[in-house]
Residue, then its C-alpha position, 0 to 999 in steps of 0.5 A: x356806171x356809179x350805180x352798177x354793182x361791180x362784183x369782186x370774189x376773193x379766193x382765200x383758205x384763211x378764214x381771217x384774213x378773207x373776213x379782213x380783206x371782205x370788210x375793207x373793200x366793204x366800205x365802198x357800197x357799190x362793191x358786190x362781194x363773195x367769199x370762198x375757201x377753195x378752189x372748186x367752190x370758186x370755179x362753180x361760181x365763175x360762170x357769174x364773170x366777176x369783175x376781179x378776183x384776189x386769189x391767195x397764192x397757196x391754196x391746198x387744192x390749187x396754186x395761184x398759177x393754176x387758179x390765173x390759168x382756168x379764169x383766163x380761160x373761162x371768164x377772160x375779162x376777169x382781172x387776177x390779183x395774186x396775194x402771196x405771203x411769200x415776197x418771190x421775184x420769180x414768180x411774181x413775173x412769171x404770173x404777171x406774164x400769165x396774164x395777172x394784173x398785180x402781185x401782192x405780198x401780206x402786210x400790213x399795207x396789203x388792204x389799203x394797196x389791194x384798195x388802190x389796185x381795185x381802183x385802178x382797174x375799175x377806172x379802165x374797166x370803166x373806159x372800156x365800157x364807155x368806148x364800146x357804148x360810144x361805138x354802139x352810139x355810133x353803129x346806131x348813128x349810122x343806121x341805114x334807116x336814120x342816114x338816109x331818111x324815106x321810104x320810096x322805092x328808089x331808096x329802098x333800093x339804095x338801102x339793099x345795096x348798102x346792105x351787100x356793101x356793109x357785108x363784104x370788103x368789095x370796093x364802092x363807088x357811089x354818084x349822085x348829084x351834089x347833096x343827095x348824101x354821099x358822104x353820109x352814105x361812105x360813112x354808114x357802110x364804114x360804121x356797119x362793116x367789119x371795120x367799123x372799129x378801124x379809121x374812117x378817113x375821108x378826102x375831098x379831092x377837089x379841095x386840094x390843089x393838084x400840087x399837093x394831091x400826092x403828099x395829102x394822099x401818101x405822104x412825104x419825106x423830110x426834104x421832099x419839098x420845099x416846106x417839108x420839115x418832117x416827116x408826114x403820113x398820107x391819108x392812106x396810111x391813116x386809113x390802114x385796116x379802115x376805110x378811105x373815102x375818096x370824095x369828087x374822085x372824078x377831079x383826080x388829076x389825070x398824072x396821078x391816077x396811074x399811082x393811085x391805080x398802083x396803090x389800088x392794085x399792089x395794096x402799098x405806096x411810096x411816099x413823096x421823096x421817099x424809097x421805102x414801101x409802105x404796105x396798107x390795107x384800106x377799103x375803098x370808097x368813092x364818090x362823084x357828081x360826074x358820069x366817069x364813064x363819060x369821062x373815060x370815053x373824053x379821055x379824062x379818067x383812065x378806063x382801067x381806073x375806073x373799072x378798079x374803082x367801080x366795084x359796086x356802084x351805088x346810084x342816089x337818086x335826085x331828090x324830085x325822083x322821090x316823092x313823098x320822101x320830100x314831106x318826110x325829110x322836111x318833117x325831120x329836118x322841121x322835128x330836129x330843128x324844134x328840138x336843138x334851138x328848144x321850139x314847139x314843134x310845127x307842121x306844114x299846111x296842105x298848100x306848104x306840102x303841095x309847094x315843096x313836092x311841085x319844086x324840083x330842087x337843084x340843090x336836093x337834101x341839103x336845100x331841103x334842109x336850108x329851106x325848112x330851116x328858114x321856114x321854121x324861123x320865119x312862121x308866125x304859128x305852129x303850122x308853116x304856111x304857103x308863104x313861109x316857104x321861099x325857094x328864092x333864098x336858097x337859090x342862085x337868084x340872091x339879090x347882089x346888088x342890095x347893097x353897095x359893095x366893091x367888085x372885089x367884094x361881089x366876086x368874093x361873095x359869088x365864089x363863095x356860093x358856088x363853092x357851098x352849092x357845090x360842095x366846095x369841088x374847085x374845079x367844077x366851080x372854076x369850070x361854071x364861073x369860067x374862072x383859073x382853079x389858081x384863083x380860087x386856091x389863093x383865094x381859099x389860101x388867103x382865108x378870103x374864100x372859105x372851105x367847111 
């Protein structure tokens, strides 16, 4: 930013007092500056979009109020310092509300405070311009290409869909099984959409517990509950103008899909313990493991829920239905690991490629990613063999008993792993270690199981 020329016109008749001002803001050497003695040579030149313009009030063809108008209208980025001999109230707001960023009188402090005005403006400038770039950081980030990493055909499909997606408002519902990167895929259709620039908001609905639930999703009043100090806004208020990310949509308690339905169809909610309407404007996308048509026929997700919810559906498919994207995301995972802890950079042998392709992969990308990890720490040479690849560590088949530990401790460190394997869904972790969900909630509570 320090190197960027940053261009300044000063507008004024008075030969003199344009050469004094031009010598002032000369002395900081990254100020680009033009002079001019009329208003029309100043309008052909404002097709360059200075970055601020100082216009002397009364000029013989224009006055400043007409100047401020036709800059606004054809370089509107362009920031308008007035300077006028007359010291006038009236017409100083009346040009402040025009659009000009400050009025200045001729004295003696008119250089050294035109200085410090300039400053300012460039340092806001200077924020804006960093804001945009990291939107455009960010809009990159989640290119399509760079989300979800392959090339086969099955992805292909899924990349066409996000597509249509990112193109249009329409509600989607994304499945697939846990860490094939639904999340990822919510994300890269919010930060390609027309709302890129609004809130992302993401919930996992399994994480929550039943009771809570509501308040985390449209918030309460002060005195809702018990613990209810004050006022909070729910998600779906954050959200408003962006997108919601519904995670795990399928372990909605079935009471609170009615009003989750409601606030989809009316496009408002109520807070807990409140009357007052609250209209919000959130686009909606979901995700779960589960085949809610399914649910919907065992009669534990409402049928017209889910037709509200499906909108266009984006299936992920396993990673052993991909093929040779294994070998490609491993070569990712492998590069970009190289690179954050500063090691050379290592290949897989012909017998590593043929291990990982023959694997089926329970626990998809995010397994993928664990076990090249390892790999990588674990090869002795620059090209990862056979034997440097061991399913068994990221896998079910840990070896609890290598150390002596107390029940307690053997319970605490089997629920941790599922919750991990299972992208922390409470339920479906309490569903397959046959355990009460309230277990597992006092236990996160008591911070002796961990939520990520």
């Amino acid at each position: 930013m320090k190197n960027t020329p940053f261009k300044i016109f000063i507008l004024d008749d008075d030969v003199w007092y344009s050469e004094l001002l031009e010598y002032h803001l000369s002395l900081n050497p990254d100020y680009e500056l033009k002079k001019f003695h009329s208003a029309s040579d100043f309008f052909a030149a404002l097709h360059e979009r200075p970055d601020i313009v100082t216009v002397d009030y009364s000029l013989p063809d224009k006055n400043g109020g007409q100047v401020l108008s036709i800059v606004k209208e054809r370089s509107p980025d362009t920031q308008v310092i007035i300077i006028s001999g007359q010291e006038d109230v009236a017409t100083a707001v009346s040009l402040l509300k025009q659009g000009a960023y400050d009025y200045i009188v001729k004295d003696d402090d008119t250089p050294e405070r035109l200085w410090n005005t300039i400053n300012k403006i460039r340092e806001n400038i200077s924020l804006r311009k960093e804001i945009t770039q990291l939107r455009e950081e960010i809009g990159q980030k989640y290119d399509f290409s760079k989300v979800i990493i392959g090339n086969s055909p099955a992805i292909k499909k899924v990349f066409a869909l996000m597509d249509k997606a990112a193109k249009t408002n329409i509600t989607v519902s994304i499945s697939g099984e846990t860490g094939t990167g639904k999340e990822l895929v919510a994300k890269a259709i919010h930060y390609n959409s027309i709302r890129k620039k609004l809130p992302y908001v993401a919930v996992n609905v399994a994480a929550i517990p039943k009771e809570l639930i509501e308040s985390e999703l449209f918030g309460h009043e002060k005195g809702a509950f018990t613990g209810a100090t004050a006022r909070r806004i729910g998600k779906f208020e954050e959200a408003n103008k962006g997108t919601i990310f519904l995670d795990e949509i399928g372990e909605l308690d079935i009471s609170l899909q009615a009003k989750l339905l409601r606030v989809l169809q009316e496009k408002e909610i109520t807070r807990v313990g409140g009357n007052a309407v609250v209209p919000v404007d959130a686009r909606i996308i979901v995700a779960t493991h589960k085949d809610l048509a399914e649910e919907v026929k065992k009669g534990r997700f409402r049928e017209d829920l889910y037709y509200r919810l499906l909108g266009l559906p984006v299936q992920l498919p396993p990673l052993r239905e991909r093929g040779s994207d294994i070998l490609v995301l491993a070569r990712h995972f492998m590069d970009a690991f190289a690179k954050e802890n500063g090691m050379s950079r290592k290949s897989l042998s012909e017998a590593a490629q043929q291990k990982l392709l023959s694997y089926s992969f329970p626990g998809n990308v995010r397994e993928l990613r664990a076990l090249v990890e390892l790999a990588m720490v674990l090869a002795d040479e620059d090209i990862i063999q056979e034997s440097d690849i061991s399913f068994s560590a990221t896998s079910s088949e840990k070896d609890l008993l290598s150390k002596e530990q107390t029940l307690k401790t053997y319970t605490t460190r089997i629920i941790q792993y599922f919750l991990d394997k299972y992208d922390y869904n409470v339920l479906l972790v309490a569903d397959k270690l046959d355990i009460g969900k309230s277990t597992i909630y006092r236990m996160i509570q008591s911070n002796e199981l961990i939520i990520k």
